[in-house]
One Martini backbone bead per residue (centre of mass of N, CA, C, O) as a GRO file, in nm:
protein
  465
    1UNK     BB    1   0.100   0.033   0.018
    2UNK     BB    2   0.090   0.356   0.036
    3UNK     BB    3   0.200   0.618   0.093
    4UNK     BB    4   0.016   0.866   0.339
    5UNK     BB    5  -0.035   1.247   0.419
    6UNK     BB    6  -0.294   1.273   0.248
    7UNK     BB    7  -0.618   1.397   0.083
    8UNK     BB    8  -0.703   1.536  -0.151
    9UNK     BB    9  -0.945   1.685   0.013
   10UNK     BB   10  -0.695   1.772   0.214
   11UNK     BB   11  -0.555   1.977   0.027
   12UNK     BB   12  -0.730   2.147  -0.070
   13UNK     BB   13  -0.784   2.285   0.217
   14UNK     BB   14  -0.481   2.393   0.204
   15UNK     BB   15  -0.455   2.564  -0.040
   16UNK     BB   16  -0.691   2.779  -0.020
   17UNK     BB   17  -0.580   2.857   0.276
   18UNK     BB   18  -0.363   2.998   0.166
   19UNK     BB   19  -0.131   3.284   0.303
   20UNK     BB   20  -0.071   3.593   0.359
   21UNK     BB   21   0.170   3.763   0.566
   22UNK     BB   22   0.330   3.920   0.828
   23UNK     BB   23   0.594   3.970   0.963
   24UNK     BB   24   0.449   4.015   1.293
   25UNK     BB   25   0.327   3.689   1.224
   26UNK     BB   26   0.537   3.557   1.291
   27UNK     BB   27   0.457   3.236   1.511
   28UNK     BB   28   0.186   3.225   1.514
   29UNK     BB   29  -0.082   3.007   1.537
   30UNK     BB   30  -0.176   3.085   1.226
   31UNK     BB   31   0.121   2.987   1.124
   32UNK     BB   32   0.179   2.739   1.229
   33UNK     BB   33  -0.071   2.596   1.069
   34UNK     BB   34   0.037   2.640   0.810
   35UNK     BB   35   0.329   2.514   0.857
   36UNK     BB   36   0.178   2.243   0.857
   37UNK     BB   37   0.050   2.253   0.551
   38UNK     BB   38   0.293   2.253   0.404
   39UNK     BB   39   0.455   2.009   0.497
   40UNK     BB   40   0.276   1.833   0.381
   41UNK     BB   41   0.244   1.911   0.095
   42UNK     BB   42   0.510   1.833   0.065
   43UNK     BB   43   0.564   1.527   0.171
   44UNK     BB   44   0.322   1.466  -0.101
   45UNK     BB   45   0.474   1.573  -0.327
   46UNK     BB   46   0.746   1.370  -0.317
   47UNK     BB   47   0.541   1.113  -0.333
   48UNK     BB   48   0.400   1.153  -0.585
   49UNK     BB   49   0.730   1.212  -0.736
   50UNK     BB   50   0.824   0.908  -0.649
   51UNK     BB   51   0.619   0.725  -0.771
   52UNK     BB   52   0.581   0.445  -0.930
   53UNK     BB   53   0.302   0.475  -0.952
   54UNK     BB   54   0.035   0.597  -1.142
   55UNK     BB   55   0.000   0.929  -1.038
   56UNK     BB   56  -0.097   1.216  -0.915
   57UNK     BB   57   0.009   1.549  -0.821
   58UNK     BB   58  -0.228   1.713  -0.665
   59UNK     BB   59  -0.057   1.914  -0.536
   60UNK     BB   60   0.028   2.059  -0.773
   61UNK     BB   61  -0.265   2.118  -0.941
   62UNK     BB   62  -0.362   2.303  -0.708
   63UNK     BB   63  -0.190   2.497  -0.702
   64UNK     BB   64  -0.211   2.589  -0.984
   65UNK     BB   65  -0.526   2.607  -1.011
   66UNK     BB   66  -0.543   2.826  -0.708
   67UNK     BB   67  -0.268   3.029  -0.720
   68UNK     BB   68  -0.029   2.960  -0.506
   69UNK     BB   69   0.282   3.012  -0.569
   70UNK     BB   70   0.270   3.330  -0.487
   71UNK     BB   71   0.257   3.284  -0.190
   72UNK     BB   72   0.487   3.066  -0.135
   73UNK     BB   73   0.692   3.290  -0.248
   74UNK     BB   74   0.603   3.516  -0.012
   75UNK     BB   75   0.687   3.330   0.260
   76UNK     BB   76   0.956   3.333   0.181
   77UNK     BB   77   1.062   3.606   0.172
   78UNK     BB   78   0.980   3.682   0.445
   79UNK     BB   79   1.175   3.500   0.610
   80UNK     BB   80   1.439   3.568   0.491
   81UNK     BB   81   1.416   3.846   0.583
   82UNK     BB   82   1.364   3.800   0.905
   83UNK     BB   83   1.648   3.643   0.955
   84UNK     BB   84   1.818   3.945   0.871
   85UNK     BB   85   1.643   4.150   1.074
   86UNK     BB   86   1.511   3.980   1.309
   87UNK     BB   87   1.692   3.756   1.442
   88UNK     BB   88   1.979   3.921   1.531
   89UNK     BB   89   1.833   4.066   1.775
   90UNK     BB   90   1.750   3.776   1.915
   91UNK     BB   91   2.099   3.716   1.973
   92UNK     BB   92   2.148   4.006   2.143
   93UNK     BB   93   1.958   3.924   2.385
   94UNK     BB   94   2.059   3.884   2.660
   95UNK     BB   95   1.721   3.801   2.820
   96UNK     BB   96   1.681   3.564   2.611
   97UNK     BB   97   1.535   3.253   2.764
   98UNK     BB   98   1.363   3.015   2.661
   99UNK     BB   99   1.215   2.702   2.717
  100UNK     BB  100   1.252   2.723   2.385
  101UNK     BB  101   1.364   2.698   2.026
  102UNK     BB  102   1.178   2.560   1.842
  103UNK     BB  103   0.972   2.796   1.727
  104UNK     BB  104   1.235   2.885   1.557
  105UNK     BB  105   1.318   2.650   1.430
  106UNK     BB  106   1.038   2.649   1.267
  107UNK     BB  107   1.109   2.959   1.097
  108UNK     BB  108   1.362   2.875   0.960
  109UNK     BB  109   1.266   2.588   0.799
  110UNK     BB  110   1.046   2.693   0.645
  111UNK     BB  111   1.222   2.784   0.408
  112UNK     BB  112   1.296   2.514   0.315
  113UNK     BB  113   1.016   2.369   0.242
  114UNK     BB  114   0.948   2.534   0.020
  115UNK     BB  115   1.177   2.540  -0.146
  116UNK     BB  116   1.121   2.230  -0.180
  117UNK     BB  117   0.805   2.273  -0.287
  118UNK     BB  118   0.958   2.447  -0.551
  119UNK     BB  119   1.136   2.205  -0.660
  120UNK     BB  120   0.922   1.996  -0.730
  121UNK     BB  121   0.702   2.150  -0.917
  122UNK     BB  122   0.924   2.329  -1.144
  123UNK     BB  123   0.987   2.118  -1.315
  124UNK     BB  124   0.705   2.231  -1.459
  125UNK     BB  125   0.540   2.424  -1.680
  126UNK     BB  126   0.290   2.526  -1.530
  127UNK     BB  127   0.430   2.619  -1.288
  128UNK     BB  128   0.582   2.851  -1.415
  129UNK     BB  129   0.319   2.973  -1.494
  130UNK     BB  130   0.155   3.014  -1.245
  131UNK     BB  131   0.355   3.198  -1.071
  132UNK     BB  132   0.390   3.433  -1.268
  133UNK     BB  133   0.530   3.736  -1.144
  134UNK     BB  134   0.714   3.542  -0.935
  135UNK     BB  135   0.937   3.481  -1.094
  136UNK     BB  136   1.098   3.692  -1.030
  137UNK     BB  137   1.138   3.678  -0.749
  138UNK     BB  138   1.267   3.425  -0.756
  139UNK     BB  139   1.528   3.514  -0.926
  140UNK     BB  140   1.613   3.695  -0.692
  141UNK     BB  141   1.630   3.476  -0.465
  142UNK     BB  142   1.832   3.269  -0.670
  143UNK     BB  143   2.051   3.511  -0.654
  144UNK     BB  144   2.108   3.536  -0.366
  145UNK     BB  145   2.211   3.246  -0.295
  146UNK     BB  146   2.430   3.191  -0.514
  147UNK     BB  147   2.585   3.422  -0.412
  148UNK     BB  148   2.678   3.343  -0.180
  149UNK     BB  149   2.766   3.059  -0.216
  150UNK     BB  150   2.993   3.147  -0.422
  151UNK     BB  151   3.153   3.342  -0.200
  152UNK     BB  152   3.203   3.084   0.029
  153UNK     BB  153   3.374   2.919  -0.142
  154UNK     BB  154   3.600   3.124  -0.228
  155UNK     BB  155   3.653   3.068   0.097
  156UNK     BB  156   3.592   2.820   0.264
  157UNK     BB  157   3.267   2.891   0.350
  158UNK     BB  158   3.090   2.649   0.463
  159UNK     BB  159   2.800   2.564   0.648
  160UNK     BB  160   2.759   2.259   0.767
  161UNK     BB  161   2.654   2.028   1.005
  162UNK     BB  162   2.956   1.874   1.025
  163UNK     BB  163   3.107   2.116   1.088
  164UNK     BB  164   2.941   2.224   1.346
  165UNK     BB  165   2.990   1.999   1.499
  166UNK     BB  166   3.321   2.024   1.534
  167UNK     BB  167   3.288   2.371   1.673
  168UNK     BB  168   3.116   2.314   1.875
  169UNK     BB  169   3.061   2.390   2.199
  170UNK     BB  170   2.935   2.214   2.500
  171UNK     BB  171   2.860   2.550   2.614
  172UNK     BB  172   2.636   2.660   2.454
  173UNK     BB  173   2.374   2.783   2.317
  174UNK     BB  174   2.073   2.784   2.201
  175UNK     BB  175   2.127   3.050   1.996
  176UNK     BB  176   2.411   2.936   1.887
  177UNK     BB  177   2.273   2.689   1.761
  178UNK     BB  178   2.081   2.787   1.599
  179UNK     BB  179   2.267   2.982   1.421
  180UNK     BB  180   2.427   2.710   1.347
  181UNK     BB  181   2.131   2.586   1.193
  182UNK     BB  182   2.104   2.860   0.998
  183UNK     BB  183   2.364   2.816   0.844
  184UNK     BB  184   2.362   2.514   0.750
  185UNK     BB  185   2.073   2.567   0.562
  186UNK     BB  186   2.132   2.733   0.363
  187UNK     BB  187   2.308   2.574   0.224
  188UNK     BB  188   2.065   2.409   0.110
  189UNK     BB  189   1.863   2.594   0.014
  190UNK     BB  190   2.100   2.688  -0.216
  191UNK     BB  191   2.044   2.423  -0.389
  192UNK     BB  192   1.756   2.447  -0.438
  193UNK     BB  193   1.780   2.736  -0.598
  194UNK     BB  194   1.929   2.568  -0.847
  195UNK     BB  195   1.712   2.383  -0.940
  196UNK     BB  196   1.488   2.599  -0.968
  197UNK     BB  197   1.629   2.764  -1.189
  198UNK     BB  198   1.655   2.560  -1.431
  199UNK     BB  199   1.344   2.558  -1.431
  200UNK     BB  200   1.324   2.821  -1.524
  201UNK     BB  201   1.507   2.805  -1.828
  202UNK     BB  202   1.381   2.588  -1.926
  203UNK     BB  203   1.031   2.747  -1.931
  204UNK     BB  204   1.099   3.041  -1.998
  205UNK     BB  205   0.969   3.316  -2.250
  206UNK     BB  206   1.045   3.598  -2.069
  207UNK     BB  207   1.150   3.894  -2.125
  208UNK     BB  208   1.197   3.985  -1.830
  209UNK     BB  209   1.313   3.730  -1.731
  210UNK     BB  210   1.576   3.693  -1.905
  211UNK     BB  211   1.661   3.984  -1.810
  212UNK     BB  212   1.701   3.937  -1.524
  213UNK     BB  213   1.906   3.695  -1.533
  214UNK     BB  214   2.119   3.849  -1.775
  215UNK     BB  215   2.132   4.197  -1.675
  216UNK     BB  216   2.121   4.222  -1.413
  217UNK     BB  217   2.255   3.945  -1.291
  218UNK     BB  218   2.422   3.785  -1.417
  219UNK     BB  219   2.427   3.410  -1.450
  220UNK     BB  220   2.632   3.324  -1.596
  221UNK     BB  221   2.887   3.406  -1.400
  222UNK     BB  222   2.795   3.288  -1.168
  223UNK     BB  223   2.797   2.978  -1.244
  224UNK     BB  224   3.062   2.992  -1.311
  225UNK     BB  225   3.175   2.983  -1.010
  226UNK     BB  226   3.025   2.705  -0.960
  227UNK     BB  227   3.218   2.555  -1.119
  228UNK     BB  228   3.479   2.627  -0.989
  229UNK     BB  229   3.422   2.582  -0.683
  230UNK     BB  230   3.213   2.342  -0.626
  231UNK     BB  231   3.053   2.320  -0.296
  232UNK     BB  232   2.983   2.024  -0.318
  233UNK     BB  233   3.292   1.989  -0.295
  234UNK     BB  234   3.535   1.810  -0.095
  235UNK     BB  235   3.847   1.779   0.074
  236UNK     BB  236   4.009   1.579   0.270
  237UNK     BB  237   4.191   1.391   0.470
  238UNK     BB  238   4.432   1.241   0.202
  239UNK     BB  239   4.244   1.337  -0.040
  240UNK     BB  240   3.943   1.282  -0.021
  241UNK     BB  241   3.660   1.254  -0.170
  242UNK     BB  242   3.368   1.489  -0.131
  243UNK     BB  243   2.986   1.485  -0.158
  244UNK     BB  244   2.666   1.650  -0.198
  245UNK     BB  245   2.419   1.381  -0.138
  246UNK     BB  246   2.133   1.377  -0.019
  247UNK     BB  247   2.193   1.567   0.229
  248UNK     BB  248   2.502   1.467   0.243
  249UNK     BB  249   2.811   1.363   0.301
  250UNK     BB  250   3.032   1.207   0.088
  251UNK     BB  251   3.271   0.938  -0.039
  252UNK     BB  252   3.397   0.927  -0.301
  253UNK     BB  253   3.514   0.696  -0.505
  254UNK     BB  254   3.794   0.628  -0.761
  255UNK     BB  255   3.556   0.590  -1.003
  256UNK     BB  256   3.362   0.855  -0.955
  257UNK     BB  257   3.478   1.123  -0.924
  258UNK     BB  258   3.383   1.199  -1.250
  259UNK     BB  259   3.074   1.207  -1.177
  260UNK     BB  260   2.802   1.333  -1.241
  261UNK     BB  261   2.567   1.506  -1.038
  262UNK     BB  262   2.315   1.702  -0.988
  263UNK     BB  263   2.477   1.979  -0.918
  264UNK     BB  264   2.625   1.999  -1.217
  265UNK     BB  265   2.374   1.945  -1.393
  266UNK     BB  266   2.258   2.213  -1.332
  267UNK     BB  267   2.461   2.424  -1.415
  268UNK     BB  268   2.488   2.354  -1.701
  269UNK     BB  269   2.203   2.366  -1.812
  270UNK     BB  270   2.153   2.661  -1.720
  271UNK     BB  271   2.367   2.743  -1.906
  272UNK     BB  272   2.279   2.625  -2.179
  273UNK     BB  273   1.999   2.818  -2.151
  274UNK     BB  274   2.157   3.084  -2.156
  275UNK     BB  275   2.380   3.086  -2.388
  276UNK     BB  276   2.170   2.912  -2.647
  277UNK     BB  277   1.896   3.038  -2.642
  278UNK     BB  278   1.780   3.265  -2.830
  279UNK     BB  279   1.675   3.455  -2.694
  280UNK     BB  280   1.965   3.489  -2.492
  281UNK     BB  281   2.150   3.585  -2.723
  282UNK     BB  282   1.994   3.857  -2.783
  283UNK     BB  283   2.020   3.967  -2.441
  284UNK     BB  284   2.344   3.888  -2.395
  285UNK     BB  285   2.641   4.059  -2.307
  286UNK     BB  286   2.951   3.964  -2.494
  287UNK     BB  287   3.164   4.081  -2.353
  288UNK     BB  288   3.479   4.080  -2.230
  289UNK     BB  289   3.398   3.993  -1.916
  290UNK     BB  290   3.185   3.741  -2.023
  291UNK     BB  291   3.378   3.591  -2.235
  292UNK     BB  292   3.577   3.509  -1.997
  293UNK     BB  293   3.434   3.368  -1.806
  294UNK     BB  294   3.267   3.156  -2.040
  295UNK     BB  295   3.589   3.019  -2.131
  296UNK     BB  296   3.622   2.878  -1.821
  297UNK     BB  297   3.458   2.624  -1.915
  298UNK     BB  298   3.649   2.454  -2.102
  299UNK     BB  299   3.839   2.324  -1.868
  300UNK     BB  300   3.558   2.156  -1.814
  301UNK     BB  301   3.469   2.019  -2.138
  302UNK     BB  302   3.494   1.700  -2.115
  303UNK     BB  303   3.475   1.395  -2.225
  304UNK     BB  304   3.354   1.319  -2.034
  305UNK     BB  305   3.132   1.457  -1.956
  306UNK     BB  306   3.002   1.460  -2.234
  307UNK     BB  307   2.922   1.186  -2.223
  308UNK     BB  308   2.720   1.264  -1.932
  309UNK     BB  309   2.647   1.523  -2.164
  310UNK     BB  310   2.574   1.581  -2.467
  311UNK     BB  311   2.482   1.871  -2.519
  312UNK     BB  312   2.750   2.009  -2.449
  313UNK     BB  313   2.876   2.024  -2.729
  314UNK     BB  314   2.730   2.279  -2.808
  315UNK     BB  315   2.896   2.436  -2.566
  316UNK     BB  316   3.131   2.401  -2.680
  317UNK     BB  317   3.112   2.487  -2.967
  318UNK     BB  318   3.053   2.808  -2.848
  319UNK     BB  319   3.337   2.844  -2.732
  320UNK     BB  320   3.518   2.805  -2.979
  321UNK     BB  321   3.381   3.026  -3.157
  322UNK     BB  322   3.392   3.252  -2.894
  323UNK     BB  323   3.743   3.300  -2.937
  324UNK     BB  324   3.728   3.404  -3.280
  325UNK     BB  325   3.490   3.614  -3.188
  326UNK     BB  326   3.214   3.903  -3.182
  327UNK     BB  327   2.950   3.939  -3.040
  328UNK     BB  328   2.692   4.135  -3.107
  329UNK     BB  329   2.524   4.352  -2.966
  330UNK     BB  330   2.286   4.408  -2.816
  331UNK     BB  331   1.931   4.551  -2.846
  332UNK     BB  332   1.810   4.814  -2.807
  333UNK     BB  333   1.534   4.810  -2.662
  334UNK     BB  334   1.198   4.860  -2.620
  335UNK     BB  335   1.086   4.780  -2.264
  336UNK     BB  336   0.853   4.689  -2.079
  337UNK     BB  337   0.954   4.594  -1.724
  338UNK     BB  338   0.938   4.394  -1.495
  339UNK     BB  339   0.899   4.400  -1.168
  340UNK     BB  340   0.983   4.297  -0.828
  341UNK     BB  341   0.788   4.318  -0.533
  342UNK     BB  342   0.793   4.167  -0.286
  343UNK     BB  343   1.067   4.283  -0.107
  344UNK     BB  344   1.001   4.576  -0.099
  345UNK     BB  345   0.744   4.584   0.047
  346UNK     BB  346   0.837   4.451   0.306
  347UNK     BB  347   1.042   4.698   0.322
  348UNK     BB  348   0.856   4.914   0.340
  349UNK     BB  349   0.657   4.806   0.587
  350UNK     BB  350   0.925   4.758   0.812
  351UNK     BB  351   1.102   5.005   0.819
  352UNK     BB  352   1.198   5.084   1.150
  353UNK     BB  353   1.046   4.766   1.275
  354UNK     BB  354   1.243   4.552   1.387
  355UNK     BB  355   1.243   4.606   1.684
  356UNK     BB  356   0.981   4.609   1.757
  357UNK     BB  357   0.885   4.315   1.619
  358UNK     BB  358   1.125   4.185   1.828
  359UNK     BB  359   0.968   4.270   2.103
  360UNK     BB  360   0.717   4.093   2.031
  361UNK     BB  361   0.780   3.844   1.977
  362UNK     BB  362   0.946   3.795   2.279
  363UNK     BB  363   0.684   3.803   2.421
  364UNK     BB  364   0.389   3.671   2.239
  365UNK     BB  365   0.558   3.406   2.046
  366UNK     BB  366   0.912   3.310   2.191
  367UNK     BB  367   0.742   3.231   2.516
  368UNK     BB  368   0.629   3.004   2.561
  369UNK     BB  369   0.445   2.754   2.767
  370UNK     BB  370   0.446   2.482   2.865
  371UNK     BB  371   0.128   2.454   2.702
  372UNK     BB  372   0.221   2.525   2.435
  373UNK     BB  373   0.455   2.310   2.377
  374UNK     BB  374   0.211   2.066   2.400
  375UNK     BB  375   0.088   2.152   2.149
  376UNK     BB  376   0.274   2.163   1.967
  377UNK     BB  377   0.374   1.842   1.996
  378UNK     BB  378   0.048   1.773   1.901
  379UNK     BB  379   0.067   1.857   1.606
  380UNK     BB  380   0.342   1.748   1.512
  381UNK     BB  381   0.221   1.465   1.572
  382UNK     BB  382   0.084   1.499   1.304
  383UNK     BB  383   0.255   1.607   1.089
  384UNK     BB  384   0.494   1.349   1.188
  385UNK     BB  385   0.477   1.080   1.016
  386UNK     BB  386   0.689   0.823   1.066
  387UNK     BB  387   0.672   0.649   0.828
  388UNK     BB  388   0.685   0.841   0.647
  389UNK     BB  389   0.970   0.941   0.694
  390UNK     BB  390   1.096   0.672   0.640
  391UNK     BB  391   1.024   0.719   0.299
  392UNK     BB  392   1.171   0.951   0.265
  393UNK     BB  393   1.442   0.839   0.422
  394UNK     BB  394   1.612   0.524   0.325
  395UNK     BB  395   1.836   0.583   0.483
  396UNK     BB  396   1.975   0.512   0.759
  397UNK     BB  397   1.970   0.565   1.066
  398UNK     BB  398   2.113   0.779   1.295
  399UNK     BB  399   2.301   0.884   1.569
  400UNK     BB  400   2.216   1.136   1.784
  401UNK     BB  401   2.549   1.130   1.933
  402UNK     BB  402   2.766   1.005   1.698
  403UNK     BB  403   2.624   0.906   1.374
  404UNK     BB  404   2.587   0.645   1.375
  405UNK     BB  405   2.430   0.370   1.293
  406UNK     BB  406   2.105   0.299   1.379
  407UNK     BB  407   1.874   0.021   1.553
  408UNK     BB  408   1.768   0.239   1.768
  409UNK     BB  409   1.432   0.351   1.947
  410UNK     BB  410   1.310   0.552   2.136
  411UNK     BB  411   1.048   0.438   2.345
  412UNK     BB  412   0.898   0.685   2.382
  413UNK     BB  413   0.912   0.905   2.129
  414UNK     BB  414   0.994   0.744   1.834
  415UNK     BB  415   1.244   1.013   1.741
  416UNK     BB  416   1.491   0.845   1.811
  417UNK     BB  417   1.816   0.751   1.762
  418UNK     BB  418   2.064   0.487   1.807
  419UNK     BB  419   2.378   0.238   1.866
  420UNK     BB  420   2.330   0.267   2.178
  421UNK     BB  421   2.303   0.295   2.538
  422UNK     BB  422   2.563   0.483   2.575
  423UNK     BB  423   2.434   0.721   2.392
  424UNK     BB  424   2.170   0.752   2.498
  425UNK     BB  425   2.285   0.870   2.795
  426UNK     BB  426   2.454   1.108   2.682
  427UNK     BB  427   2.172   1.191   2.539
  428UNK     BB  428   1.964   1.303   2.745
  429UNK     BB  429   1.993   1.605   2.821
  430UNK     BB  430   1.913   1.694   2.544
  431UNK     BB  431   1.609   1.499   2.488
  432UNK     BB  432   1.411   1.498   2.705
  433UNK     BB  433   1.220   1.752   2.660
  434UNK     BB  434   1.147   1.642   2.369
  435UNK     BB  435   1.071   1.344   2.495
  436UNK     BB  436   0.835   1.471   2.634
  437UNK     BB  437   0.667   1.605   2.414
  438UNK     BB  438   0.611   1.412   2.259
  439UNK     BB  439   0.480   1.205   2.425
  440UNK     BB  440   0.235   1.374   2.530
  441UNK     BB  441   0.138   1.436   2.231
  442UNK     BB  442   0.081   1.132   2.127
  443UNK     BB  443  -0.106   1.059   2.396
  444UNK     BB  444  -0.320   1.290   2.294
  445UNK     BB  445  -0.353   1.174   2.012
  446UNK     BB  446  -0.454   0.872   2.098
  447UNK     BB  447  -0.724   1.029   2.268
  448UNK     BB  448  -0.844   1.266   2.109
  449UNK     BB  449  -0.718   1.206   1.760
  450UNK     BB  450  -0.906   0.914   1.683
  451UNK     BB  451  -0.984   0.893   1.362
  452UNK     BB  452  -1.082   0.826   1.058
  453UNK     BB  453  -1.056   0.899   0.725
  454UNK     BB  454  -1.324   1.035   0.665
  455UNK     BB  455  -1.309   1.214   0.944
  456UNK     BB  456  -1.068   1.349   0.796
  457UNK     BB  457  -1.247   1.484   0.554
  458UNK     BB  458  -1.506   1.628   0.698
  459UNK     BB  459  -1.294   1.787   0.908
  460UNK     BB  460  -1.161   1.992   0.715
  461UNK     BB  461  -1.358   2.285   0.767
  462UNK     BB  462  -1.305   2.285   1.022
  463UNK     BB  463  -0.979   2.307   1.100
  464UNK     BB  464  -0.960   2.542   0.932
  465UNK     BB  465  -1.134   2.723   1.072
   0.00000   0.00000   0.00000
């Protein structure tokens, strides 16, 4: 039988319920209720591209055809802004000192999870049609991660969360643990961000957008760093190569070295669809400075390389001729073009309200009581439903403890991993609090909350309500 976290009916009523929110409203009671709504939706949509059998993607057609997918991207941009301006705020404050961090934890996480259901979706090329105007927004976002991840690589500054493990001090306090589990974070969303783009250059045909990849941001030149620096491999002690694949570094043998990954495959494609659809040769400015930086392309497209994407032989051959050719400068037309507008607009409502938002929200938003904690630990359970989690993650399960595979699950809370009995001890000071909440949730969810699929479906317009 499928695994399954909606059913279409439940999907329907969670898609048509999204909205946009204000910044000052980050963390309330109905805005964690929505990103309840979204990870599942998230959840489903994994499910649904992933399944063998034949199945509708229900929860991507919902989106398209109900218009929310700008909802999605103003609720990511809203987020990513929270983290840069109101975020620091709270790292600053002597007296903030929270009974959990979990609540912020999961303010943080918001923009990875969306950002994730705009991976899977994207794909598509209905979603980029459906997406409409918020596609600038799009590509202005996934040019802002990409530029930071490109010049933190040119520094051998990626901060990853196996890096994070080895350099944080074990009396670190919880909001320096958050700092770096948000730093760490960014890393994947800004891979996640590169998938995004290449699906948008698969499939727009706008001239706005063309001009904001190729024009504004100059995104052929972005890639072509991401191509040198290549961010997503490191050679550790020995020189042996890891790389970034499937959420965590893996060790390649040297059979595989050469081996092009899935993040390598993105940049490739996104430079073949930015230097050689017609479209874009045409908005493109081969300048002195675009033609040195994209000739940089040529040492990296060997034989290997080009037998695993055959397509590239096309941008081998076109970089070939540009290097004893000048193409024509494009032409100056006179074109209406489409601006941005999600970013401004939510900085223009809000700057010079940072201190404010950020004092509002640590009274009111970020030091929930112990019974906030509970409903809160009770909804958990109800959206991370652990069969559904161990089928998106196929992995065998890591220890909480030392990172080693582990075999054993906490009898108590069945939310933590173990690979033996004194890993488990060891962290159990670290582990308890958050295994009384779960506990907790799960015995009120199992007394309170034992509805059947059909009763879950008839009172899906009671919960939205």
């Amino acid at each position: 039988m499928e695994t399954s976290v909606l059913f279409p009916g439940e999907a329907e009523g969670y898609v048509q319920n999204l909205e946009t929110f204000s910044l000052r409203d980050i963390g309330t009671p109905r805005w964690f209720r929505q990103h309840e709504y979204i990870e599942k939706l998230n959840m489903q949509a994994i499910l649904n591209a992933s399944s063998t059998a034949t199945q509708d993607e229900f929860v991507k057609e919902l989106l398209v055809s109900l218009g929310k997918i700008p909802t999605l991207v103003h609720e990511m941009i809203l987020v990513e802004l929270w983290k840069q301006k109101v975020f620091p705020i709270f790292c600053q404050l002597q007296d903030f000192n929270p009974k959990s961090t979990f609540p912020l934890y999961m303010v943080i996480h918001h923009e990875a999870t969306i950002i994730n259901l705009l991976e899977t979706i994207m794909f598509h090329k209905d979603s980029c049609e459906a997406a409409d105007d918020s596609v600038l927004d799009l590509v202005d976002y996934c040019h802002r991660k990409l530029a930071l991840l490109a010049s933190r690589a040119s520094r051998d500054d990626t901060p990853t969360k196996d890096r994070l493990s080895h350099t944080e001090s074990g009396d670190s306090s919880s909001i320096q643990d958050l700092q770096g589990q948000n730093a760490a974070l960014e890393f994947e969303i800004s891979l996640k961000a590169l998938s995004v783009l290449r699906y948008i250059t698969d499939h727009t045909d706008s001239i706005s957008v063309i001009n904001r990849m190729l024009c504004t941001h100059n995104l052929p030149c972005v890639l072509v760093q991401l191509v040198q620096h290549s961010p997503w491999s490191r050679y550790s002690a020995g020189w042996s190569l890891n790389k970034y694949m499937n959420g965590k570094w893996q060790k390649v043998p040297s059979e595989d070295r050469l081996k092009m990954t899935k993040l390598d495959g993105q940049v490739w494609i996104a430079l073949y669809n930015l230097v050689l659809k017609e479209d874009c040769q045409r908005k493109y400015d081969f300048n002195n400075f675009n033609k040195n930086q994209l000739l940089k392309l040529r040492g990296f497209l060997t034989e290997v390389l080009v037998d695993q994407l055959p397509n590239l032989v096309e941008l081998q051959r076109f970089l070939s001729h540009l290097t004893v050719t000048d193409p024509a400068p494009p032409k100056k037309d006179l074109i209406l073009e489409q601006i941005p507008e999600m970013w401004n607009n939510i900085m223009r409502d809000n700057t010079g309200k940072w201190k404010a938002i950020a004092k509002y929200q640590v009274k009111e938003t970020f030091n929930p009581s112990e019974k906030d904690l509970r409903q809160q630990a009770l909804r958990l359970a109800q959206t991370y439903n652990l069969d559904v989690m161990e089928s998106l993650i196929p992995e065998k399960p890591k220890c909480g403890a030392c990172g080693a595979e582990a075999s054993k699950r906490c009898s108590r809370c069945q939310g933590e991993w173990y690979c033996q009995r004194e890993c488990q001890v060891k962290h159990w000071s670290k582990h308890k609090v958050a295994c009384q909440l779960m506990a907790d949730g799960t015995e009120m969810l199992q007394k309170d909350l034992a509805v059947t699929p059909t009763e879950r479906e008839a009172d899906i317009t009671d919960i939205l309500d």
